[in-house]
DRENBALO-431578 format. One record per residue: residue number from 0; chain; x, z, y of N, C-alpha, C in turn. Coordinates in Angstrom, 3 decimals, decimal comma. Layout:
BEGIN
[NUM "A" [X Z Y] [X Z Y] [X Z Y]] ...
This chain:
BEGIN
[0 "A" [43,825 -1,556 85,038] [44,053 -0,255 85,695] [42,720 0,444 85,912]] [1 "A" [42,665 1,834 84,965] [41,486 2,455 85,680] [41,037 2,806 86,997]] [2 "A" [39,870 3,108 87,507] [39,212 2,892 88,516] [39,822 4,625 88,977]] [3 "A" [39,868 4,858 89,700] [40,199 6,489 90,467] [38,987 6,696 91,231]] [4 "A" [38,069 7,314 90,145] [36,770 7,777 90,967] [36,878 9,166 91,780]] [5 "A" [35,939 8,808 92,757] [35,888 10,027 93,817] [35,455 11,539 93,193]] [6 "A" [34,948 11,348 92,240] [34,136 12,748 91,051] [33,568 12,193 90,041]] [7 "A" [34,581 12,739 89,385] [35,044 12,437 87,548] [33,617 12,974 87,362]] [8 "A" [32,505 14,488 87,744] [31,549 15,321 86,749] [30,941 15,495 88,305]] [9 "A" [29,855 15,641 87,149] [28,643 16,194 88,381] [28,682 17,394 88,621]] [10 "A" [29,335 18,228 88,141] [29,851 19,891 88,650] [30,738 19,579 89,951]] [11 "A" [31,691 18,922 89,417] [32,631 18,574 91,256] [31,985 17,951 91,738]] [12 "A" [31,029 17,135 91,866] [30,554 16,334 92,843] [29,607 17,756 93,917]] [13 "A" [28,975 18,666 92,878] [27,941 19,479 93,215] [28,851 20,716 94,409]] [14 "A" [29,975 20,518 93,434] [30,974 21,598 93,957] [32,019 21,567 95,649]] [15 "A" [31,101 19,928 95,826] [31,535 19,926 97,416] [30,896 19,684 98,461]] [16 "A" [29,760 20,227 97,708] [28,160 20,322 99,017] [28,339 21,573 99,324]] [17 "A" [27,714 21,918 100,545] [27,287 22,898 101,380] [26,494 23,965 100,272]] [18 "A" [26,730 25,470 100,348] [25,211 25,886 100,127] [23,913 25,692 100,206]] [19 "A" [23,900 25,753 101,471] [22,499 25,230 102,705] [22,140 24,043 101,137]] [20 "A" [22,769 22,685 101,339] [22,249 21,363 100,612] [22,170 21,423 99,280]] [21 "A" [22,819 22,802 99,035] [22,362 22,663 97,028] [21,001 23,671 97,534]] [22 "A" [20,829 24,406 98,511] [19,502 25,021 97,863] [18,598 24,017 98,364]] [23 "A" [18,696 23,444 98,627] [17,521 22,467 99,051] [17,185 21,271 98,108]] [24 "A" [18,193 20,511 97,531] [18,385 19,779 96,507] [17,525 20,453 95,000]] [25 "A" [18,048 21,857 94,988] [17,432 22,268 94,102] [15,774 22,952 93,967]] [26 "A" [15,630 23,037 95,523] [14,015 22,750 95,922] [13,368 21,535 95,292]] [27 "A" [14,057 20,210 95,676] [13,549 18,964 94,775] [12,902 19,024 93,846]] [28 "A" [13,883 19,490 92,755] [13,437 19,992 91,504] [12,960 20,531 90,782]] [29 "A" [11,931 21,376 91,894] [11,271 22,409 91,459] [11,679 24,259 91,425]] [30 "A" [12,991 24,088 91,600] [13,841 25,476 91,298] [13,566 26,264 92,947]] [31 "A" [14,028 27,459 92,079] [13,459 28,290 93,537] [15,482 29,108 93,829]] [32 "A" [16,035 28,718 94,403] [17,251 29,484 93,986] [17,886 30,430 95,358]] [33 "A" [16,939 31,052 96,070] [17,368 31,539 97,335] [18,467 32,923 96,731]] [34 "A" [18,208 33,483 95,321] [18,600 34,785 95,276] [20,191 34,278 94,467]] [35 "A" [20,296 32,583 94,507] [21,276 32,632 93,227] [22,363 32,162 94,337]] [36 "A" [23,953 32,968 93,684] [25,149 32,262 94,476] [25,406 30,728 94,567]] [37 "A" [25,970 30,561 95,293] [26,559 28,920 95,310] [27,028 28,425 93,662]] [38 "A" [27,907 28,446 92,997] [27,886 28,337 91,799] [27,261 28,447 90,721]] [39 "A" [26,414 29,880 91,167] [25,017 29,113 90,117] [24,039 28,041 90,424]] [40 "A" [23,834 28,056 90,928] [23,220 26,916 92,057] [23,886 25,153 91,610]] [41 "A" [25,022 25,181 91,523] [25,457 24,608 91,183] [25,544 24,188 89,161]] [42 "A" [25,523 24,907 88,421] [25,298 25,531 87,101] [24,035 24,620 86,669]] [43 "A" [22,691 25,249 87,617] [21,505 24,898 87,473] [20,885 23,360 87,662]] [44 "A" [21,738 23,069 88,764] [20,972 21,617 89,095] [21,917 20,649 88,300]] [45 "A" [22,939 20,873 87,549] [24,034 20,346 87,023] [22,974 19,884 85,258]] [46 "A" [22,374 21,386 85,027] [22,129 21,503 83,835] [20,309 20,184 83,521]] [47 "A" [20,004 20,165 84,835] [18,980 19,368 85,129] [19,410 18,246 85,123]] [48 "A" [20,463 17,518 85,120] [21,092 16,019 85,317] [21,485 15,478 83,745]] [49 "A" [20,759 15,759 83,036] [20,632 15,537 81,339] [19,938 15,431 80,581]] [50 "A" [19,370 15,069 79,644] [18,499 14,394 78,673] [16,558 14,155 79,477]] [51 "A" [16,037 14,605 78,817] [14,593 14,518 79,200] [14,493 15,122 80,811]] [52 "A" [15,202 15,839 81,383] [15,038 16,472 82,513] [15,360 15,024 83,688]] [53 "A" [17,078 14,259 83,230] [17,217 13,263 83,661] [16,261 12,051 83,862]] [54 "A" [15,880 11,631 82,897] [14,900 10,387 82,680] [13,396 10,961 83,789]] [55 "A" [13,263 12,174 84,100] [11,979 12,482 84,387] [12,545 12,320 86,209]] [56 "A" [13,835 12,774 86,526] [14,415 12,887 87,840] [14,110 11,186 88,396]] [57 "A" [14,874 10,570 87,334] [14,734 8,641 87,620] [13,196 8,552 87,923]] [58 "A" [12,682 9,216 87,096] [11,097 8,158 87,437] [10,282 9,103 88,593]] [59 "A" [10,484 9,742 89,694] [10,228 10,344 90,508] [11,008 9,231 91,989]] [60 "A" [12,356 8,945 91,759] [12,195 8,371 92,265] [11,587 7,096 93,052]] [61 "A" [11,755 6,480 94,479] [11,573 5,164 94,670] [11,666 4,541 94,142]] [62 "A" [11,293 2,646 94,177] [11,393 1,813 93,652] [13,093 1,110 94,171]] [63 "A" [13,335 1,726 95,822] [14,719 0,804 96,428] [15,794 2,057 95,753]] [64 "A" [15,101 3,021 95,483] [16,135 4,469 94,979] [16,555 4,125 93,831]] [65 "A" [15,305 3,623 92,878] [15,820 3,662 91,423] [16,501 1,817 91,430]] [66 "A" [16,668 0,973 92,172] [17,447 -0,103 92,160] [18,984 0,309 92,435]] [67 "A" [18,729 1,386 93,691] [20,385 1,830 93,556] [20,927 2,688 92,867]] [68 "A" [20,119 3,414 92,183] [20,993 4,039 90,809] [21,172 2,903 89,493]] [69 "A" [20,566 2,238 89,010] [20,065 0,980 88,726] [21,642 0,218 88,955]] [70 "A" [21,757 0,078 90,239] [23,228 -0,790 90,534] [24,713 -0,374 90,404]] [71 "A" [24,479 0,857 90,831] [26,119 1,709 90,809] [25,967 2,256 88,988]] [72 "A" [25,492 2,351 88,372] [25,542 2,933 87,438] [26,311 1,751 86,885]] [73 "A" [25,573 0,418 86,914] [26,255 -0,476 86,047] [27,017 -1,255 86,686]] [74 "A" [27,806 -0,926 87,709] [28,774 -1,182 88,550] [30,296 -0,658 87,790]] [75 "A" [31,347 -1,030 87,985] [32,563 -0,908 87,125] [33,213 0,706 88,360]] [76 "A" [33,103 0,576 89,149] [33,049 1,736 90,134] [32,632 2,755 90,604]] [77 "A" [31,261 2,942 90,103] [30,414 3,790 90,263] [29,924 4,222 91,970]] [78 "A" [30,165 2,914 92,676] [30,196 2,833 93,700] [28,833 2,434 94,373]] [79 "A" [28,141 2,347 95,644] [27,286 1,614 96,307] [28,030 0,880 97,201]] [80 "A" [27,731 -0,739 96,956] [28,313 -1,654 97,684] [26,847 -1,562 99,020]] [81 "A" [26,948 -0,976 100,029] [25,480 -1,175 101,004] [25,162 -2,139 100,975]] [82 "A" [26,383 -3,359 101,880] [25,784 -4,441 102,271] [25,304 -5,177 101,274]] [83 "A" [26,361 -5,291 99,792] [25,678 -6,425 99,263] [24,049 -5,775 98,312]] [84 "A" [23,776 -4,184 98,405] [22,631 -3,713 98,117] [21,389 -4,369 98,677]] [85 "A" [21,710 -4,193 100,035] [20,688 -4,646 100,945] [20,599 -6,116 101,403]] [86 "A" [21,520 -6,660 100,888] [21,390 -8,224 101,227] [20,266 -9,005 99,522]] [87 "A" [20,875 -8,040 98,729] [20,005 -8,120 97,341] [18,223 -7,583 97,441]] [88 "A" [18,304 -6,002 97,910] [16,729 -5,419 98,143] [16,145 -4,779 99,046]] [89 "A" [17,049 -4,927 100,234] [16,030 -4,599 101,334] [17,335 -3,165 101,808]] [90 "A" [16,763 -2,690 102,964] [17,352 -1,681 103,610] [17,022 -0,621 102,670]] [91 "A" [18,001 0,197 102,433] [18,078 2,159 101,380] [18,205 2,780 102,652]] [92 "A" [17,160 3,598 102,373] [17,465 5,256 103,308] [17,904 6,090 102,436]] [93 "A" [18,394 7,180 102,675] [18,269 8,343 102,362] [20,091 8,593 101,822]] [94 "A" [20,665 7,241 102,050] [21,939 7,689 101,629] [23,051 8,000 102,720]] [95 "A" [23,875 9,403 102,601] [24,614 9,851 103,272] [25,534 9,483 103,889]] [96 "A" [25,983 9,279 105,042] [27,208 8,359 105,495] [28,230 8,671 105,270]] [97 "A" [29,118 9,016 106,623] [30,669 9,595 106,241] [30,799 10,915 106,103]] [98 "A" [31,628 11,474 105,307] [31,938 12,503 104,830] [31,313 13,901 105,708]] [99 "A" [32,137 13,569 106,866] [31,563 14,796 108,146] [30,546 15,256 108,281]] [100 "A" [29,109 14,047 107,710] [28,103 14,635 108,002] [27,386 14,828 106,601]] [101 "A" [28,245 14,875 105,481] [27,373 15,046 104,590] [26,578 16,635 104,446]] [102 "A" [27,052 17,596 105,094] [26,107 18,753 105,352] [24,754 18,547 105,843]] [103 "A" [25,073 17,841 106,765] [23,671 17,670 107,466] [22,950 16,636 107,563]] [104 "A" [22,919 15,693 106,030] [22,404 14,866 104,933] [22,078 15,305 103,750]] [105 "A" [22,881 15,452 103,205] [22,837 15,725 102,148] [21,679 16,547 101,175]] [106 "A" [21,179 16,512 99,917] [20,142 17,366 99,489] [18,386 17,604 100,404]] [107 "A" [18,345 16,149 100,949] [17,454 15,812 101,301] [15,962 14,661 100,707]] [108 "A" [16,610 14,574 99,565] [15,988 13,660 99,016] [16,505 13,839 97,220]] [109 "A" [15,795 13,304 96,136] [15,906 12,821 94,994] [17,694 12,161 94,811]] [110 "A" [17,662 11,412 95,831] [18,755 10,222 95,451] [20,053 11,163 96,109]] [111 "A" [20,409 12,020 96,737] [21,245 12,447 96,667] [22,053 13,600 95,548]] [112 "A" [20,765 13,509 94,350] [21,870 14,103 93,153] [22,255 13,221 92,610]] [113 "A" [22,306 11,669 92,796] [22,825 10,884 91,816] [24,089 10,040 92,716]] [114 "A" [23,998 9,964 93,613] [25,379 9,729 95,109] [25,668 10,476 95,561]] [115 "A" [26,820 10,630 96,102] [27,180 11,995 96,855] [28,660 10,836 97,391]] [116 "A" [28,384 10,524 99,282] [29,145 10,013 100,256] [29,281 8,579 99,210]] [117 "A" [27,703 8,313 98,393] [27,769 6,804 98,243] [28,499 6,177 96,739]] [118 "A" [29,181 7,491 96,054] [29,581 6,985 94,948] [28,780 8,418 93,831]] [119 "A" [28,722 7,829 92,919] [28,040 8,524 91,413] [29,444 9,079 90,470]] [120 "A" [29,112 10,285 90,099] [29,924 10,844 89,176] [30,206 10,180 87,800]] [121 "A" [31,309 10,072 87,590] [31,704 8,935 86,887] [31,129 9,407 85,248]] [122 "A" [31,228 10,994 85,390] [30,283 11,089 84,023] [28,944 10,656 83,647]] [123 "A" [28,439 11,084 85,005] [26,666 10,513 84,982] [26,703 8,878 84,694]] [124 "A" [27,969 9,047 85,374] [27,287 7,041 85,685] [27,787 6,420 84,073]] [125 "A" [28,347 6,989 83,892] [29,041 6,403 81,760] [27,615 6,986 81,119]] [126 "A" [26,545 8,053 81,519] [25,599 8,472 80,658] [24,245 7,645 81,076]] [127 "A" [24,291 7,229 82,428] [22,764 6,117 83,054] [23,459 5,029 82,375]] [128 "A" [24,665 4,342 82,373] [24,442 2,987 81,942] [24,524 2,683 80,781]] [129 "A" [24,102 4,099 79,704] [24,230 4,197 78,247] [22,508 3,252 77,751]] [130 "A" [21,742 3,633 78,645] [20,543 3,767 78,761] [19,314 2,950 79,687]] [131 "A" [19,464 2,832 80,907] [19,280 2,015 82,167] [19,224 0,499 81,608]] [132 "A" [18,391 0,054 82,017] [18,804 -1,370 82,105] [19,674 -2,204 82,986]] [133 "A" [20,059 -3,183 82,285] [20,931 -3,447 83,583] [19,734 -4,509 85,139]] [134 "A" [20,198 -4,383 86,102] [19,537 -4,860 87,432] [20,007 -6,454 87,090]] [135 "A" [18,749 -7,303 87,662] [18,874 -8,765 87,686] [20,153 -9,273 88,580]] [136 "A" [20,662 -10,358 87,937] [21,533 -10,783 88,366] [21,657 -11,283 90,458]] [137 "A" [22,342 -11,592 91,241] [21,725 -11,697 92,360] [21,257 -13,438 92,553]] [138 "A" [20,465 -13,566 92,930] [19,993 -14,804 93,500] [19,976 -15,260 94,763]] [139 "A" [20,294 -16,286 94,928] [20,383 -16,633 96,654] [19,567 -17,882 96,589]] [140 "A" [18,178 -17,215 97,150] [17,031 -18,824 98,366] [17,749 -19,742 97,902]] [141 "A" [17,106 -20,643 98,226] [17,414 -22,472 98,235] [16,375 -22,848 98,321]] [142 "A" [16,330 -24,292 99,139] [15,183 -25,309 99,891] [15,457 -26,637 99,305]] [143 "A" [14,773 -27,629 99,148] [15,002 -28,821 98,861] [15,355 -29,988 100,230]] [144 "A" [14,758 -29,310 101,090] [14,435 -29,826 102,253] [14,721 -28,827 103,399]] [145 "A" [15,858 -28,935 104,327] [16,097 -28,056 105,412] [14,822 -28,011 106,122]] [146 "A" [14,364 -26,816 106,889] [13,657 -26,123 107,676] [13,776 -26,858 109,406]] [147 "A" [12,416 -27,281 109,809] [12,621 -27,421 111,107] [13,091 -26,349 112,311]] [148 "A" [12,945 -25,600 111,990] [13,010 -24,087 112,658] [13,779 -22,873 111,869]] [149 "A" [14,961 -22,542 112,476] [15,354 -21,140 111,462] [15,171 -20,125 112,291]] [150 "A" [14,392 -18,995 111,534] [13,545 -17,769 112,248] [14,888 -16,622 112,189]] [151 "A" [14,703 -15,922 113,820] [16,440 -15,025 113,962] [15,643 -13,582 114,310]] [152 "A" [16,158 -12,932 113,911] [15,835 -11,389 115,313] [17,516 -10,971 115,625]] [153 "A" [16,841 -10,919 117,078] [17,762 -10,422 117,805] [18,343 -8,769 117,794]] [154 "A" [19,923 -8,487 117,340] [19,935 -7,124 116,780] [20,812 -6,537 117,779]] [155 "A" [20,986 -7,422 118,974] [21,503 -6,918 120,163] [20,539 -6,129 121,343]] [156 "A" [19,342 -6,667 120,828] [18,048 -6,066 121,895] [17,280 -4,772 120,933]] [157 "A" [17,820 -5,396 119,450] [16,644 -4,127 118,218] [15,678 -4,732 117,945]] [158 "A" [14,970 -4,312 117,360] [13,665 -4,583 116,285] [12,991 -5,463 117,570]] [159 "A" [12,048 -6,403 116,911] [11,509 -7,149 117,553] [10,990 -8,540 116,540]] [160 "A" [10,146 -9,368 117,137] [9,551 -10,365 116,449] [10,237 -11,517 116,348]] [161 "A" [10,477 -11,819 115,368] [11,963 -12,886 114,981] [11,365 -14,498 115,999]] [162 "A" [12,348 -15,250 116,275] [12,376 -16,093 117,447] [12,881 -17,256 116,850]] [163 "A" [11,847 -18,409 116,554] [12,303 -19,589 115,900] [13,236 -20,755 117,089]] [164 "A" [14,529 -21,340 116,161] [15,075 -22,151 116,501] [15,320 -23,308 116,469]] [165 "A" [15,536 -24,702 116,646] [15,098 -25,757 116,193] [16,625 -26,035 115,644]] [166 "A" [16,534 -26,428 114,210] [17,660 -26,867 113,427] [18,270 -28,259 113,707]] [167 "A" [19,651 -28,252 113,932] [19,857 -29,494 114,073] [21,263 -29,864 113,121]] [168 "A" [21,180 -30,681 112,819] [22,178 -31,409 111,628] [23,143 -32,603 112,299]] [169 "A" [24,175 -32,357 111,772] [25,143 -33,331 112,028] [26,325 -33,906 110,672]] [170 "A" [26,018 -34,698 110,526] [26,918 -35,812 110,040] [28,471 -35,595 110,278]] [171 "A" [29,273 -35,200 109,975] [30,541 -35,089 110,413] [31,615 -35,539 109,861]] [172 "A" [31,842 -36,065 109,116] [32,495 -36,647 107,854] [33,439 -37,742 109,001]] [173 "A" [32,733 -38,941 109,400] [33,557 -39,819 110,416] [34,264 -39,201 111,724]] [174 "A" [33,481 -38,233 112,352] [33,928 -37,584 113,484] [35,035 -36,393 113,304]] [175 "A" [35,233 -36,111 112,095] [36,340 -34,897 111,616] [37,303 -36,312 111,223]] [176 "A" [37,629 -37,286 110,714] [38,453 -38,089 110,295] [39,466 -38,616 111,838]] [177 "A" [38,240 -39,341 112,600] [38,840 -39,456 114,136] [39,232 -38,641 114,699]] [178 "A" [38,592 -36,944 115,171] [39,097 -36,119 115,771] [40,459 -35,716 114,882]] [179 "A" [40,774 -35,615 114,153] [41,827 -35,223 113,559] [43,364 -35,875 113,607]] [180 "A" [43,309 -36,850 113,834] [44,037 -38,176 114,160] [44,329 -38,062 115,888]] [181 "A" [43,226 -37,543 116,750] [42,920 -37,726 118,029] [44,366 -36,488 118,423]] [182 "A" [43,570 -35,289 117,960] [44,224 -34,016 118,457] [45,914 -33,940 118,326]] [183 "A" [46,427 -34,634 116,667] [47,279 -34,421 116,474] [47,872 -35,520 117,238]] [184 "A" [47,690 -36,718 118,058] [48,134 -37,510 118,841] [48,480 -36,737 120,466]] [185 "A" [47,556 -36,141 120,405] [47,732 -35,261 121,892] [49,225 -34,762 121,559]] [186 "A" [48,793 -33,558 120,395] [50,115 -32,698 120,698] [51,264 -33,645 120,548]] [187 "A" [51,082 -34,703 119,751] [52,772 -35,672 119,570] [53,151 -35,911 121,147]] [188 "A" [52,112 -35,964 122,039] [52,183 -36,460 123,468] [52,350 -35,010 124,375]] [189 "A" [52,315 -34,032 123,351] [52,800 -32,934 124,545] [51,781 -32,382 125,161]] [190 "A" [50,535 -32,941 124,859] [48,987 -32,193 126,036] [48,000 -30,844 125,170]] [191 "A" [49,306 -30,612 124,474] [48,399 -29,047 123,860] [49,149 -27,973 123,907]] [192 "A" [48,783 -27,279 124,722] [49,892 -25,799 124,906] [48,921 -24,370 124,914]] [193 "A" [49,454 -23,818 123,845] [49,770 -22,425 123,560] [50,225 -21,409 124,358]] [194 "A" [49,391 -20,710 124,209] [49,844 -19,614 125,467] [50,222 -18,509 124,471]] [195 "A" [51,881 -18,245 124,395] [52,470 -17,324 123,454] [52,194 -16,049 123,419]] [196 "A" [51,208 -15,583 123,957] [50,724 -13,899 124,405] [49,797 -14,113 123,558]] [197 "A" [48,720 -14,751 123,981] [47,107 -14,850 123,017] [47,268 -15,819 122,177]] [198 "A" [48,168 -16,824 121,618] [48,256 -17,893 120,491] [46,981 -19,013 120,875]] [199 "A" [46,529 -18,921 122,321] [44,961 -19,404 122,501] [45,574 -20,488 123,583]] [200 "A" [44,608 -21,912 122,956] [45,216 -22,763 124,287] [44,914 -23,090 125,405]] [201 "A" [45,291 -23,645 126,196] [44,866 -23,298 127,777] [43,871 -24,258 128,514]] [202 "A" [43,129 -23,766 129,088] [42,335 -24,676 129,732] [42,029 -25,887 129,904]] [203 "A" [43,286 -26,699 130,230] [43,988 -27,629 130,527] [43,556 -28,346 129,169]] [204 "A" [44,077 -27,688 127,711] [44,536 -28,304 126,675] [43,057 -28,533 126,029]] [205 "A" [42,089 -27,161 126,393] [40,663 -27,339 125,865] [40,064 -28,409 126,451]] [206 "A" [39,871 -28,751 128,041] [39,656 -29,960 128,367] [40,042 -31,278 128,154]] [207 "A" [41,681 -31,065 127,317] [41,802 -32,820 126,961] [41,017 -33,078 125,762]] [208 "A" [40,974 -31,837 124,662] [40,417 -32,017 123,573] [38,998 -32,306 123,640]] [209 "A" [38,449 -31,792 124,676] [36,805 -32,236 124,746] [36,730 -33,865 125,443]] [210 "A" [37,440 -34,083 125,861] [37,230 -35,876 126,052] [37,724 -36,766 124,876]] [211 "A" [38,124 -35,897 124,175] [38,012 -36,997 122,928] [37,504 -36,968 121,407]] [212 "A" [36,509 -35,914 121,784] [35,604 -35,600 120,974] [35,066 -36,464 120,458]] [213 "A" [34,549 -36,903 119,137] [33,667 -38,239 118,352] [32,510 -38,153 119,438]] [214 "A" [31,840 -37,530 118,906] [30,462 -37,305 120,212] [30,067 -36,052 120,926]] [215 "A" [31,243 -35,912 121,486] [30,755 -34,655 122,373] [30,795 -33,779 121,796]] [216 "A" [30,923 -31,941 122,371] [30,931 -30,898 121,809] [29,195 -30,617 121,605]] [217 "A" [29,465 -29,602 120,549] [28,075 -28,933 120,401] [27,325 -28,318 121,601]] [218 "A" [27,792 -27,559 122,246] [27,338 -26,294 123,185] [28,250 -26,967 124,727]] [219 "A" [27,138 -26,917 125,807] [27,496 -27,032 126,792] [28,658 -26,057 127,039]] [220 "A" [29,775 -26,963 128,270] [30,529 -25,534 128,746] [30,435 -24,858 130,154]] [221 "A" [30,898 -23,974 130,294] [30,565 -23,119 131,408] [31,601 -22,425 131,796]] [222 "A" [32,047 -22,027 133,012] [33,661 -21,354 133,675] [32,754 -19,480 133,724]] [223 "A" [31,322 -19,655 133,843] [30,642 -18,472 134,160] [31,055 -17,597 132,518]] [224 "A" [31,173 -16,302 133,312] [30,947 -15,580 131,389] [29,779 -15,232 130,923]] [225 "A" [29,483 -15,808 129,680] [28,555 -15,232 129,259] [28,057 -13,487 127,949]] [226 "A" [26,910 -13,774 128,111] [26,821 -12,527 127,345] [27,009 -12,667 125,924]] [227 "A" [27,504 -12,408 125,025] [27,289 -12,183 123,332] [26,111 -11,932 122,789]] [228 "A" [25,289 -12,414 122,055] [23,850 -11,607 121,410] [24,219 -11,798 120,133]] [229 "A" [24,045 -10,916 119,199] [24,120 -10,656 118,079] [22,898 -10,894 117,214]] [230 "A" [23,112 -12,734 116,484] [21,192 -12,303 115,866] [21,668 -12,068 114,168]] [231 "A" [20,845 -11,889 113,290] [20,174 -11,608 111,944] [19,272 -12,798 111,376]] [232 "A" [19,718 -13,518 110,797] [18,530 -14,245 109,679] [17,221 -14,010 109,252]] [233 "A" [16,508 -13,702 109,483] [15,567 -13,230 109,162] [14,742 -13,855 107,924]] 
């Protein structure tokens, strides 16, 4: 089943920006277009998204800019996946969020004639991946030897100097065999109850299960509430 792209041509894609963001876009480029209507305007920066004019637009860009044209081009979607962008090369600026604010984004940069609300015109993107190379496959780290310390920042407090933790490993193979045997003995005995509102079990039932833990739970417990912190890998 073909893909149902958001803008088949870079004329409709152009054709649902603001005025204001095509004359500015077309500032980028060198063009001066204060005296020209919206549609020419559109005409012009359209006619710039093609042969030698194109290739010269790519190499103006960034290095994280030209990875994400680079990616959606040879993407089956013509899409920007963010997260898995940035889990691949680092944080992208300059790309527009949700729709509402693409006025007051938009045509601020190079990389917004080749995305527009994050996806590429499906014509452009059939003419970059004629050409483009394709982007390295993704790779994911690996250690031979786990880390005494795994380094976090905290993204509940914001930017800040990442905060090492001391790694600890557990063996679980025997203690998942016993606990498993343990729990389902409880409930045959009736000491695990469900609370039919939240599907969550009750106090009562969390405390029998922690006395018969292989060795104890991980994390102390506490009746106090605590706070949530949200960390990042660093």
């Amino acid at each position: 089943m073909p893909y149902a792209y958001r803008y088949q041509t870079v004329i409709e894609a152009l054709s649902s920006r603001s005025a204001d963001g095509l004359r500015s876009a077309a500032r980028l480029i060198d063009e001066r277009p204060s005296s020209l209507k919206k549609d020419q305007v559109v005409r012009l920066i359209a006619s710039r998204m093609t042969g030698q004019s194109l290739a010269h637009l790519i190499g103006r860009l960034s290095s994280p800019e030209k990875a994400a044209v680079f990616e959606v081009a040879h993407s089956e979607s013509f899409r920007l996946d963010r997260r898995a962008f940035e889990a691949k090369w680092g944080t992208l600026s300059g790309v527009e969020g949700e729709r509402s604010n693409l006025n007051r984004y938009w045509g601020n940069n190079l990389l917004s004639l080749f995305l527009y609300d994050g996806s590429m015109p499906a014509d452009l993107g059939e003419k970059l991946s004629a050409f483009l190379p394709k982007p390295p496959e993704d790779e994911i780290a690996s250690c031979d030897e786990l880390p005494e310390l795994l380094l976090f920042k905290n993204v509940t407090e914001g930017e800040g100097n990442p905060e090492g933790r001391e790694l600890r490993s557990f063996v679980t193979i025997q203690a998942a065999l016993h606990e498993l045997v343990a729990v389902l003995r409880l409930i045959d005995a009736g000491k695990i109850l469900v609370s039919e509102k939240t599907k969550q079990p009750s106090k009562g039932s969390l405390n029998a299960i922690k006395e018969i833990l292989y060795s104890g739970d991980y994390h102390e417990w506490s009746d106090e509430p605590r706070r949530l912190t949200r960390y990042a890998a660093s």
